[in-house]
C-alpha positions as CSV (number, residue, x, y, z in Angstrom):
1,X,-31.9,-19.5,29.2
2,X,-32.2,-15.5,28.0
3,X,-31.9,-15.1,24.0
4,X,-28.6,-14.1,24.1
5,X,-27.1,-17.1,25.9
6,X,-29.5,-18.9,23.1
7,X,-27.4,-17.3,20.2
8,X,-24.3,-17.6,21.8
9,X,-24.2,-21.4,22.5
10,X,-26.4,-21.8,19.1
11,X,-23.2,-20.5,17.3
12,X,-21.0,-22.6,19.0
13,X,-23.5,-25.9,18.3
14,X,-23.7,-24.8,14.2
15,X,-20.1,-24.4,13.6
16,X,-19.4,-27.7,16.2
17,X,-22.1,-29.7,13.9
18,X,-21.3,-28.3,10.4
19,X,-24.8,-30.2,9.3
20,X,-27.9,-30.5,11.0
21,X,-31.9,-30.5,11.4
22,X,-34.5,-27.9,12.9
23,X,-35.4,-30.1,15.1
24,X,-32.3,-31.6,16.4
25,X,-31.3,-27.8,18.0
26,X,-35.1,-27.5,19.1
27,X,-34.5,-30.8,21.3
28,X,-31.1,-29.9,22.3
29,X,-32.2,-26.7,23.4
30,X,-35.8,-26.8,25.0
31,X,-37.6,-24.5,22.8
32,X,-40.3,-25.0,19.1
33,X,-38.6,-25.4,16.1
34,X,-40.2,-21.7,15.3
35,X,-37.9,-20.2,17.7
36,X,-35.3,-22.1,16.3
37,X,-35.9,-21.0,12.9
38,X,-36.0,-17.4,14.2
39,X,-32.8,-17.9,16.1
40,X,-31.4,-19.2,12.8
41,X,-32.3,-16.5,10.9
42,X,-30.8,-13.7,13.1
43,X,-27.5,-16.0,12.9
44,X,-27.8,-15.9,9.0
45,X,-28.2,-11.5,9.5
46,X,-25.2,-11.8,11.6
47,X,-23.1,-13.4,9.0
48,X,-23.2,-16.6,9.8
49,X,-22.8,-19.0,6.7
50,X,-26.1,-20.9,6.6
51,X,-27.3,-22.8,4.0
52,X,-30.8,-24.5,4.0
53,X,-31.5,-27.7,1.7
54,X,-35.2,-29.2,1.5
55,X,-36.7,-32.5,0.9
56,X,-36.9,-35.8,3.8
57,X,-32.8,-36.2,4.1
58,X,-32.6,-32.3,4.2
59,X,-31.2,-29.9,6.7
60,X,-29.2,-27.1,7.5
61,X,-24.9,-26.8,7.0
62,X,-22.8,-24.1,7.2
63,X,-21.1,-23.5,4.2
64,X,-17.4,-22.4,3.7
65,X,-15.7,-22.1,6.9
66,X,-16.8,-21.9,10.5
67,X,-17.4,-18.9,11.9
68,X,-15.6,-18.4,15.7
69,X,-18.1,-17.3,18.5
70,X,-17.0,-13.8,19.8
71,X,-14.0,-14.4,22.2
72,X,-13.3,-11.9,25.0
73,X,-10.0,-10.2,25.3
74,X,-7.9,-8.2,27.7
75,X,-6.9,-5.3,26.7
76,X,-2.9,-6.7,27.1
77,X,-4.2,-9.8,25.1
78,X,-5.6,-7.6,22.2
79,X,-2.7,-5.9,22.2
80,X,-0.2,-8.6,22.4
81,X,-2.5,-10.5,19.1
82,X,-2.7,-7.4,17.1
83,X,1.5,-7.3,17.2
84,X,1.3,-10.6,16.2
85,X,-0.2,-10.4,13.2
86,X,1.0,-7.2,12.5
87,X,4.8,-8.8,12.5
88,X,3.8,-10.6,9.4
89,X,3.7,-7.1,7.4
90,X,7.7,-7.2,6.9
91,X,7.1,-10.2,4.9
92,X,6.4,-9.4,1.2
93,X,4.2,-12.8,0.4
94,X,2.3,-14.6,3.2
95,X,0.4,-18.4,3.1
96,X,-2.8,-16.5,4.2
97,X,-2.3,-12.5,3.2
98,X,-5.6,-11.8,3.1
99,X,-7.2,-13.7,6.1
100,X,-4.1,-12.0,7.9
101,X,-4.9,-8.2,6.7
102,X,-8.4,-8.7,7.7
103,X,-7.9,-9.8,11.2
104,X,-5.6,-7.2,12.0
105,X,-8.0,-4.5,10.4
106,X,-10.9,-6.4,12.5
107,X,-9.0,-6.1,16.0
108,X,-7.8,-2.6,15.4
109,X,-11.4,-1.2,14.2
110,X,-13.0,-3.1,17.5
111,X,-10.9,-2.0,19.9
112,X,-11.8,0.5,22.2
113,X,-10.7,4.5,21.1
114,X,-8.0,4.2,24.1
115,X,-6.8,1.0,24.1
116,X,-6.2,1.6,19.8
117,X,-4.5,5.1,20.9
118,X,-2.1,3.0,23.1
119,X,-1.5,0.7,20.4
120,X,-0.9,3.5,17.9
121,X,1.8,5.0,20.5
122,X,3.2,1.1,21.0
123,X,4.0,1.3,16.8
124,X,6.8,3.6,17.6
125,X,8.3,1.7,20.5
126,X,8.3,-1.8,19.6
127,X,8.9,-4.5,16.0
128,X,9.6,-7.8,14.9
129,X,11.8,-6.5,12.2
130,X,12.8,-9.0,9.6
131,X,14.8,-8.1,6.4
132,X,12.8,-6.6,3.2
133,X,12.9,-8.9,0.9
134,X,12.1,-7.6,-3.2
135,X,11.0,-11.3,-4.3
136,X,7.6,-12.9,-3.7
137,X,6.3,-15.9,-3.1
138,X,3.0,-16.2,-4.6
139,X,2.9,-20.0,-4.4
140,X,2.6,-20.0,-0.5
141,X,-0.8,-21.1,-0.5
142,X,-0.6,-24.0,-2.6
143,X,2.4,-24.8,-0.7
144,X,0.6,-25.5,2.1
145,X,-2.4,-26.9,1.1
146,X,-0.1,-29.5,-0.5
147,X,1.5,-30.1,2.9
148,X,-1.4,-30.1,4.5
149,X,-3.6,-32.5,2.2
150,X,-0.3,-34.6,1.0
151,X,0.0,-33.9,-2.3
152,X,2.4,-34.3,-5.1
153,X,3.2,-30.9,-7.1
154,X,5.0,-30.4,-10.3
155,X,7.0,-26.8,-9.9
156,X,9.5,-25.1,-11.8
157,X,12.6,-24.0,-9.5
158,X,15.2,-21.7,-10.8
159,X,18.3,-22.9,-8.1
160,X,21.3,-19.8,-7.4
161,X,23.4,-20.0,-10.9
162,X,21.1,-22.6,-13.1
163,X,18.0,-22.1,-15.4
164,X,14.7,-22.8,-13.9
165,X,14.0,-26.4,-14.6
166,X,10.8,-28.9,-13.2
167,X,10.9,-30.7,-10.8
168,X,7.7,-33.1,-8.6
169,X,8.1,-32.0,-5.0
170,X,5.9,-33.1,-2.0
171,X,5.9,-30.5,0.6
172,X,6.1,-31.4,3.9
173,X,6.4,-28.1,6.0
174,X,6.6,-24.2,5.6
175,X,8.8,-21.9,7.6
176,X,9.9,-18.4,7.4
177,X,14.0,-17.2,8.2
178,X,15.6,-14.0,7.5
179,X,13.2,-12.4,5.6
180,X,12.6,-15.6,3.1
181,X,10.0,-18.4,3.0
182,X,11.4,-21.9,2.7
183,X,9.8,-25.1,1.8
184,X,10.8,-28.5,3.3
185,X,9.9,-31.5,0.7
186,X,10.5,-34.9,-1.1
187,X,12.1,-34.4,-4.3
188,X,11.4,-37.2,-6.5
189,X,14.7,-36.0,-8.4
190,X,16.7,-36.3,-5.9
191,X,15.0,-38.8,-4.0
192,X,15.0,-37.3,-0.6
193,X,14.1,-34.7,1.3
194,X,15.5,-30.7,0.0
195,X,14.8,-27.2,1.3
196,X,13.9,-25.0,-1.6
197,X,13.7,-21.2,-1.2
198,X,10.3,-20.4,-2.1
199,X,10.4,-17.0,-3.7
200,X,12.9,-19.4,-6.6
201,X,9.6,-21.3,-7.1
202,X,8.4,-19.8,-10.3
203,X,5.5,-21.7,-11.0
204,X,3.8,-24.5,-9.0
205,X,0.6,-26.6,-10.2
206,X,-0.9,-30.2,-8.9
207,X,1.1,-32.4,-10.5
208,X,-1.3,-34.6,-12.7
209,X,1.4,-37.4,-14.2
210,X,-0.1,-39.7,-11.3
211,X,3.1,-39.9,-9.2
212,X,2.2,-41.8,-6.0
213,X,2.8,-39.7,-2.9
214,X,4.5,-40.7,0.0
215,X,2.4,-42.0,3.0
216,X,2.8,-39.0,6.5
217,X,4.2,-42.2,8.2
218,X,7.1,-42.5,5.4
219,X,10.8,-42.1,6.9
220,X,11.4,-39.9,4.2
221,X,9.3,-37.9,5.0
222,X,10.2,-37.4,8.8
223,X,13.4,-35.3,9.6
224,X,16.6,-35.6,7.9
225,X,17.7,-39.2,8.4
226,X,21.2,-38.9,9.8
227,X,22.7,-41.2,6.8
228,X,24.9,-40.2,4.0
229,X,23.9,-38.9,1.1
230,X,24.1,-41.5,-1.8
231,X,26.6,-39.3,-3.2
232,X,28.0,-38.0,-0.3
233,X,31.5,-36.4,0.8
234,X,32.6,-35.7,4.5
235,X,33.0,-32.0,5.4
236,X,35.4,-31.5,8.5
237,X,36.0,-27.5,9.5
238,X,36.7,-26.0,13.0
239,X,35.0,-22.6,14.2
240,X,35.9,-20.2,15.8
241,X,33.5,-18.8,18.3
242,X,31.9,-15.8,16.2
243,X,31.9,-18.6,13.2
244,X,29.8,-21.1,15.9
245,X,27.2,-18.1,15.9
246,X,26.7,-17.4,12.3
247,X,26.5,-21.2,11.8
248,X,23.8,-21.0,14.5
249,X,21.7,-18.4,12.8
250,X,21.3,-21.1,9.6
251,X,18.4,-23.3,10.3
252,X,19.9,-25.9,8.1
253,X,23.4,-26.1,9.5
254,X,22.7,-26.0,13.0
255,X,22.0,-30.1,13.3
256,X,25.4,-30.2,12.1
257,X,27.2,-28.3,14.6
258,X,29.2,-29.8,17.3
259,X,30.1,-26.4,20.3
260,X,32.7,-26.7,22.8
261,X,32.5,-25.3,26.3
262,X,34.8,-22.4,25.2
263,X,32.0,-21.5,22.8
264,X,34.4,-22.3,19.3
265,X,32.7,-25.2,17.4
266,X,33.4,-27.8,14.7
267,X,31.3,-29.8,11.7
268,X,31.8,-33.3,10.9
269,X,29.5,-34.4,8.5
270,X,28.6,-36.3,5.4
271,X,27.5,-33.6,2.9
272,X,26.2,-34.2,-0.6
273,X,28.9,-33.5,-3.7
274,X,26.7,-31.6,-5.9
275,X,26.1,-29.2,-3.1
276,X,30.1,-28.3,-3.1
277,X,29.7,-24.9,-4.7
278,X,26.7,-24.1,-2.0
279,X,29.3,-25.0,0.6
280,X,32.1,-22.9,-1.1
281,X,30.5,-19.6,-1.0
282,X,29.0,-20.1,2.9
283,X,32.7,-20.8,4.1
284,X,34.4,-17.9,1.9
285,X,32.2,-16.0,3.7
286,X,33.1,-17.1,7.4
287,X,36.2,-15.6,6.6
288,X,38.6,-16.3,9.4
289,X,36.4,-17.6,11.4
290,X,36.4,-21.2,10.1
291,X,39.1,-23.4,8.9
292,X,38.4,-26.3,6.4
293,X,40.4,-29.4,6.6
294,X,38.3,-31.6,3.7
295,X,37.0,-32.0,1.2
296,X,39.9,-31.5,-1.0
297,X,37.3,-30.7,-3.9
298,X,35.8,-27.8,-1.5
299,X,39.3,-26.5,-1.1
300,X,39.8,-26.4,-4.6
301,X,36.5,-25.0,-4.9
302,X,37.4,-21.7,-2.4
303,X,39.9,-21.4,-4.0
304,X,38.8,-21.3,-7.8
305,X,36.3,-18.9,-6.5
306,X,38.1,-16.3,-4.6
307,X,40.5,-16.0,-7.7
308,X,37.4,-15.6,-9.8
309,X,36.8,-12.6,-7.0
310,X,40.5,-11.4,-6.9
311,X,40.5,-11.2,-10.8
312,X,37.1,-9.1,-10.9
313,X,38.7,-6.5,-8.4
314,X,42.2,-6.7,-10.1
Protein backbone atom coordinates (compact mmCIF):
# COMPACT_ATOMS: atom_id res chain seq x y z
CA UNK A 1 0.00 0.00 0.00
CA UNK A 2 1.82 3.58 -1.15
CA UNK A 3 1.96 6.17 1.86
CA UNK A 4 -0.72 8.00 0.66
CA UNK A 5 -3.40 5.26 0.60
CA UNK A 6 -1.68 4.69 4.25
CA UNK A 7 -2.75 8.27 5.42
CA UNK A 8 -5.83 8.20 3.77
CA UNK A 9 -7.48 5.00 5.28
CA UNK A 10 -5.33 5.83 8.65
CA UNK A 11 -7.64 8.99 8.86
CA UNK A 12 -10.62 7.16 8.22
CA UNK A 13 -9.55 4.26 10.97
CA UNK A 14 -8.66 7.34 13.81
CA UNK A 15 -11.82 9.24 13.44
CA UNK A 16 -13.85 5.56 13.04
CA UNK A 17 -12.05 4.42 16.52
CA UNK A 18 -11.97 7.74 18.44
CA UNK A 19 -9.41 5.72 20.93
CA UNK A 20 -6.80 3.44 20.27
CA UNK A 21 -3.12 1.82 20.59
CA UNK A 22 0.19 2.01 18.41
CA UNK A 23 0.06 -1.16 17.89
CA UNK A 24 -3.41 -1.93 17.20
CA UNK A 25 -3.03 0.28 13.62
CA UNK A 26 0.52 -1.40 13.24
CA UNK A 27 -1.41 -4.93 13.13
CA UNK A 28 -4.32 -3.67 11.18
CA UNK A 29 -2.13 -2.23 8.68
CA UNK A 30 1.09 -4.48 8.14
CA UNK A 31 3.71 -2.10 8.95
CA UNK A 32 6.27 -1.36 12.73
CA UNK A 33 4.71 0.68 15.12
CA UNK A 34 7.68 3.30 14.07
CA UNK A 35 5.97 3.86 10.90
CA UNK A 36 2.94 4.21 12.58
CA UNK A 37 4.07 6.68 14.85
CA UNK A 38 5.45 8.62 11.82
CA UNK A 39 2.19 8.29 10.04
CA UNK A 40 0.59 9.64 13.21
CA UNK A 41 2.66 12.41 13.45
CA UNK A 42 2.20 13.81 9.86
CA UNK A 43 -1.75 13.28 10.73
CA UNK A 44 -1.13 15.53 13.92
CA UNK A 45 0.79 18.40 11.15
CA UNK A 46 -2.18 18.05 9.10
CA UNK A 47 -4.59 18.97 11.78
CA UNK A 48 -5.77 16.10 12.87
CA UNK A 49 -6.85 16.27 16.69
CA UNK A 50 -4.54 13.70 18.36
CA UNK A 51 -3.98 13.37 21.75
CA UNK A 52 -1.43 10.88 23.27
CA UNK A 53 -1.85 9.57 27.04
CA UNK A 54 1.11 7.25 28.56
CA UNK A 55 1.17 4.63 31.19
CA UNK A 56 0.01 0.46 30.62
CA UNK A 57 -4.03 1.40 29.93
CA UNK A 58 -2.72 4.35 27.67
CA UNK A 59 -3.19 5.22 24.06
CA UNK A 60 -4.03 7.53 21.55
CA UNK A 61 -7.85 9.46 21.01
CA UNK A 62 -8.77 12.08 19.05
CA UNK A 63 -9.92 14.88 20.85
CA UNK A 64 -12.96 17.29 20.09
CA UNK A 65 -14.56 16.23 17.06
CA UNK A 66 -13.72 13.97 14.13
CA UNK A 67 -12.09 15.26 11.44
CA UNK A 68 -13.81 14.08 7.70
CA UNK A 69 -11.22 12.42 5.24
CA UNK A 70 -11.08 14.68 2.08
CA UNK A 71 -14.18 13.96 -0.03
CA UNK A 72 -14.08 14.50 -3.85
CA UNK A 73 -16.46 16.67 -5.50
CA UNK A 74 -17.76 17.59 -8.98
CA UNK A 75 -17.56 20.61 -9.90
CA UNK A 76 -21.79 20.73 -10.12
CA UNK A 77 -21.64 19.12 -6.53
CA UNK A 78 -19.38 21.92 -5.17
CA UNK A 79 -21.37 24.25 -6.59
CA UNK A 80 -24.70 22.92 -5.69
CA UNK A 81 -23.10 22.58 -1.59
CA UNK A 82 -21.66 25.95 -1.61
CA UNK A 83 -25.49 27.46 -2.45
CA UNK A 84 -26.55 25.43 0.21
CA UNK A 85 -24.82 26.75 2.85
CA UNK A 86 -24.66 30.00 1.42
CA UNK A 87 -28.82 30.16 1.68
CA UNK A 88 -28.33 30.19 5.38
CA UNK A 89 -26.81 33.92 5.12
CA UNK A 90 -30.50 35.51 4.91
CA UNK A 91 -31.01 34.24 8.31
CA UNK A 92 -29.78 36.58 11.06
CA UNK A 93 -29.02 33.77 13.96
CA UNK A 94 -28.15 30.20 12.98
CA UNK A 95 -27.82 26.72 15.39
CA UNK A 96 -24.17 26.48 14.03
CA UNK A 97 -23.13 30.18 12.60
CA UNK A 98 -19.76 29.63 12.79
CA UNK A 99 -19.15 25.90 11.62
CA UNK A 100 -21.53 27.28 8.78
CA UNK A 101 -19.24 30.52 7.81
CA UNK A 102 -16.26 28.38 7.78
CA UNK A 103 -17.34 25.73 5.49
CA UNK A 104 -18.53 28.04 3.02
CA UNK A 105 -15.17 30.09 3.22
CA UNK A 106 -13.37 26.51 3.05
CA UNK A 107 -15.25 25.40 -0.27
CA UNK A 108 -14.97 28.78 -1.95
CA UNK A 109 -11.07 29.27 -1.09
CA UNK A 110 -10.50 25.42 -2.54
CA UNK A 111 -12.18 25.60 -5.38
CA UNK A 112 -10.50 25.86 -8.52
CA UNK A 113 -10.01 29.88 -9.97
CA UNK A 114 -12.81 28.84 -12.78
CA UNK A 115 -15.10 26.83 -11.19
CA UNK A 116 -15.10 29.98 -8.07
CA UNK A 117 -15.42 32.54 -11.21
CA UNK A 118 -18.58 30.54 -12.24
CA UNK A 119 -19.91 30.60 -8.87
CA UNK A 120 -19.20 34.26 -8.48
CA UNK A 121 -21.30 34.91 -11.90
CA UNK A 122 -24.03 32.17 -10.41
CA UNK A 123 -24.49 34.96 -7.14
CA UNK A 124 -26.31 37.17 -9.58
CA UNK A 125 -28.58 34.69 -11.17
CA UNK A 126 -29.80 32.52 -8.53
CA UNK A 127 -31.21 32.76 -4.20
CA UNK A 128 -32.97 31.17 -1.58
CA UNK A 129 -34.36 34.41 -0.46
CA UNK A 130 -36.05 34.42 2.88
CA UNK A 131 -37.37 37.54 4.70
CA UNK A 132 -34.74 39.82 6.79
CA UNK A 133 -35.60 39.44 9.97
CA UNK A 134 -34.09 42.41 12.69
CA UNK A 135 -34.44 39.94 15.84
CA UNK A 136 -31.88 37.25 16.80
CA UNK A 137 -31.90 34.16 18.14
CA UNK A 138 -28.90 33.66 20.13
CA UNK A 139 -30.23 30.64 21.98
CA UNK A 140 -30.26 28.34 18.85
CA UNK A 141 -27.48 26.31 20.03
CA UNK A 142 -28.59 25.45 23.28
CA UNK A 143 -31.82 24.79 21.67
CA UNK A 144 -30.61 22.10 20.08
CA UNK A 145 -28.27 20.57 22.12
CA UNK A 146 -31.37 20.35 24.50
CA UNK A 147 -33.19 18.53 21.76
CA UNK A 148 -30.71 16.57 20.96
CA UNK A 149 -29.40 15.33 24.46
CA UNK A 150 -33.19 15.55 26.04
CA UNK A 151 -33.01 18.09 28.35
CA UNK A 152 -35.13 20.20 30.45
CA UNK A 153 -34.53 24.14 30.09
CA UNK A 154 -35.74 26.97 32.21
CA UNK A 155 -36.27 30.11 29.56
CA UNK A 156 -37.85 33.36 29.74
CA UNK A 157 -40.36 33.91 26.71
CA UNK A 158 -41.89 37.29 26.09
CA UNK A 159 -45.35 35.93 23.98
CA UNK A 160 -47.00 38.90 21.25
CA UNK A 161 -48.74 41.43 23.89
CA UNK A 162 -47.47 39.94 27.50
CA UNK A 163 -44.24 40.57 29.60
CA UNK A 164 -41.61 38.02 29.36
CA UNK A 165 -42.28 35.44 31.99
CA UNK A 166 -40.34 31.71 32.75
CA UNK A 167 -41.29 29.07 31.78
CA UNK A 168 -39.40 24.93 31.77
CA UNK A 169 -39.55 23.78 28.16
CA UNK A 170 -38.18 20.57 26.64
CA UNK A 171 -37.34 21.02 23.11
CA UNK A 172 -38.04 18.51 20.84
CA UNK A 173 -37.18 19.98 17.31
CA UNK A 174 -35.86 23.16 15.48
CA UNK A 175 -37.17 24.45 12.22
CA UNK A 176 -36.83 27.65 10.26
CA UNK A 177 -40.20 29.46 8.21
CA UNK A 178 -40.39 32.79 6.78
CA UNK A 179 -37.50 34.30 7.88
CA UNK A 180 -37.98 33.04 11.77
CA UNK A 181 -36.63 30.17 13.89
CA UNK A 182 -39.28 28.16 15.76
CA UNK A 183 -38.95 25.77 18.54
CA UNK A 184 -41.22 22.67 18.93
CA UNK A 185 -41.42 21.63 22.84
CA UNK A 186 -43.16 20.31 26.10
CA UNK A 187 -44.21 23.05 28.19
CA UNK A 188 -44.45 21.94 31.67
CA UNK A 189 -46.99 25.08 32.04
CA UNK A 190 -49.11 24.14 29.74
CA UNK A 191 -48.63 20.59 29.92
CA UNK A 192 -48.21 19.81 26.28
CA UNK A 193 -46.52 20.37 23.46
CA UNK A 194 -46.22 24.52 22.10
CA UNK A 195 -44.30 26.18 19.28
CA UNK A 196 -42.48 29.12 20.57
CA UNK A 197 -40.88 31.68 18.23
CA UNK A 198 -37.33 31.64 19.11
CA UNK A 199 -36.09 35.11 18.50
CA UNK A 200 -39.07 35.78 21.78
CA UNK A 201 -36.76 33.50 23.79
CA UNK A 202 -34.88 36.11 25.85
CA UNK A 203 -32.87 34.00 27.90
CA UNK A 204 -32.51 30.24 28.05
CA UNK A 205 -30.32 28.23 30.79
CA UNK A 206 -30.36 24.29 31.88
CA UNK A 207 -32.91 24.24 34.13
CA UNK A 208 -31.44 23.03 37.50
CA UNK A 209 -34.88 22.72 39.77
CA UNK A 210 -34.52 18.85 38.90
CA UNK A 211 -37.70 18.64 36.74
CA UNK A 212 -37.81 15.00 35.31
CA UNK A 213 -37.72 15.07 31.52
CA UNK A 214 -39.86 13.23 29.39
CA UNK A 215 -38.65 9.88 28.01
CA UNK A 216 -38.08 10.23 23.41
CA UNK A 217 -40.69 7.40 23.53
CA UNK A 218 -43.33 9.73 25.51
CA UNK A 219 -46.67 10.50 23.46
CA UNK A 220 -46.21 13.83 24.35
CA UNK A 221 -43.54 14.21 22.98
CA UNK A 222 -44.38 12.71 19.35
CA UNK A 223 -46.59 14.96 17.09
CA UNK A 224 -49.58 16.75 18.07
CA UNK A 225 -52.01 14.21 19.43
CA UNK A 226 -55.19 14.83 17.49
CA UNK A 227 -57.28 15.33 21.00
CA UNK A 228 -58.80 18.39 22.36
CA UNK A 229 -57.15 20.71 24.28
CA UNK A 230 -58.16 20.46 27.99
CA UNK A 231 -59.57 23.76 27.59
CA UNK A 232 -60.52 23.54 24.18
CA UNK A 233 -63.22 25.35 21.85
CA UNK A 234 -64.16 24.20 18.22
CA UNK A 235 -63.16 26.53 15.41
CA UNK A 236 -65.41 26.01 12.13
CA UNK A 237 -64.50 28.68 9.06
CA UNK A 238 -64.78 28.02 5.32
CA UNK A 239 -61.99 29.28 2.71
CA UNK A 240 -62.05 30.47 -0.07
CA UNK A 241 -59.45 29.27 -2.40
CA UNK A 242 -56.73 32.17 -2.15
CA UNK A 243 -57.57 31.74 1.94
CA UNK A 244 -56.74 27.65 1.37
CA UNK A 245 -53.18 29.01 0.15
CA UNK A 246 -52.24 31.41 2.86
CA UNK A 247 -53.47 28.79 5.33
CA UNK A 248 -51.07 26.39 3.49
CA UNK A 249 -48.03 28.64 3.85
CA UNK A 250 -48.52 28.24 8.00
CA UNK A 251 -46.70 25.26 9.15
CA UNK A 252 -48.91 25.07 12.12
CA UNK A 253 -52.34 25.28 10.43
CA UNK A 254 -51.85 23.22 7.65
CA UNK A 255 -52.80 19.69 9.71
CA UNK A 256 -55.90 21.47 10.16
CA UNK A 257 -57.02 22.08 6.80
CA UNK A 258 -59.61 20.17 5.04
CA UNK A 259 -59.36 21.28 0.61
CA UNK A 260 -61.95 20.60 -1.69
CA UNK A 261 -61.48 19.60 -5.31
CA UNK A 262 -62.40 23.17 -6.36
CA UNK A 263 -59.36 24.20 -4.38
CA UNK A 264 -61.67 26.39 -1.56
CA UNK A 265 -61.07 24.69 1.92
CA UNK A 266 -62.59 24.56 5.46
CA UNK A 267 -61.16 24.01 9.30
CA UNK A 268 -62.97 22.05 11.85
CA UNK A 269 -61.07 21.80 14.74
CA UNK A 270 -60.81 21.80 18.47
CA UNK A 271 -58.53 24.88 19.31
CA UNK A 272 -57.38 26.01 22.68
CA UNK A 273 -59.46 29.16 24.41
CA UNK A 274 -56.49 31.09 25.49
CA UNK A 275 -55.23 31.09 22.03
CA UNK A 276 -58.60 33.13 20.88
CA UNK A 277 -56.82 36.45 20.38
CA UNK A 278 -53.95 34.46 18.28
CA UNK A 279 -56.78 33.24 16.13
CA UNK A 280 -58.53 36.80 15.94
CA UNK A 281 -55.84 38.60 14.37
CA UNK A 282 -54.83 35.53 11.69
CA UNK A 283 -58.61 35.54 10.41
CA UNK A 284 -58.94 39.55 10.38
CA UNK A 285 -56.27 39.22 8.27
CA UNK A 286 -57.71 36.58 5.65
CA UNK A 287 -60.00 39.27 4.90
CA UNK A 288 -62.67 37.96 2.60
CA UNK A 289 -61.27 35.08 2.07
CA UNK A 290 -62.48 33.14 5.12
CA UNK A 291 -65.81 33.15 6.77
CA UNK A 292 -66.04 32.12 10.62
CA UNK A 293 -69.10 30.40 11.81
CA UNK A 294 -67.88 29.63 15.70
CA UNK A 295 -66.69 30.31 18.20
CA UNK A 296 -68.99 32.90 19.24
CA UNK A 297 -66.09 34.28 21.58
CA UNK A 298 -63.77 34.53 18.32
CA UNK A 299 -66.50 36.52 16.64
CA UNK A 300 -66.71 38.77 19.47
CA UNK A 301 -63.14 38.85 19.47
CA UNK A 302 -62.87 40.22 15.52
CA UNK A 303 -64.97 42.26 16.20
CA UNK A 304 -63.67 44.05 19.47
CA UNK A 305 -60.49 44.25 17.54
CA UNK A 306 -61.30 45.74 14.27
CA UNK A 307 -63.28 48.51 16.19
CA UNK A 308 -60.08 48.98 18.17
CA UNK A 309 -58.58 49.44 14.35
CA UNK A 310 -61.56 51.58 13.04
CA UNK A 311 -61.26 53.86 16.13
CA UNK A 312 -57.26 54.28 15.65
CA UNK A 313 -57.97 55.40 11.88
CA UNK A 314 -61.12 57.44 12.77
Amino acid sequence: MSKSKRLMELMMTVNRMRRFKVQELADEFGVSKRTILRDLQELSELGVPLYSEVGPHGGYQVVRERVLPPIAFTEGEAAAMFFAVHALRHYASLPFEAESASALKKFYLHMSGDIRDRIDRMKDRVDFVAPARRGESPGLSLLLDAAIQHRVLVIRYEAKDEEAGCRRIQPVRLYAHNGYWYCTAYCFLRQGLRVFRCDRIREAAWDESGTEPLEPGDARLGRQPDVAPADSIRLRAKLGRIGVQRCEAELWLAPMLQVKEDGSGAIDREVSRTDIAFYADFFIGLGDEAELEEPEELRLAIRKRLAELAARYS
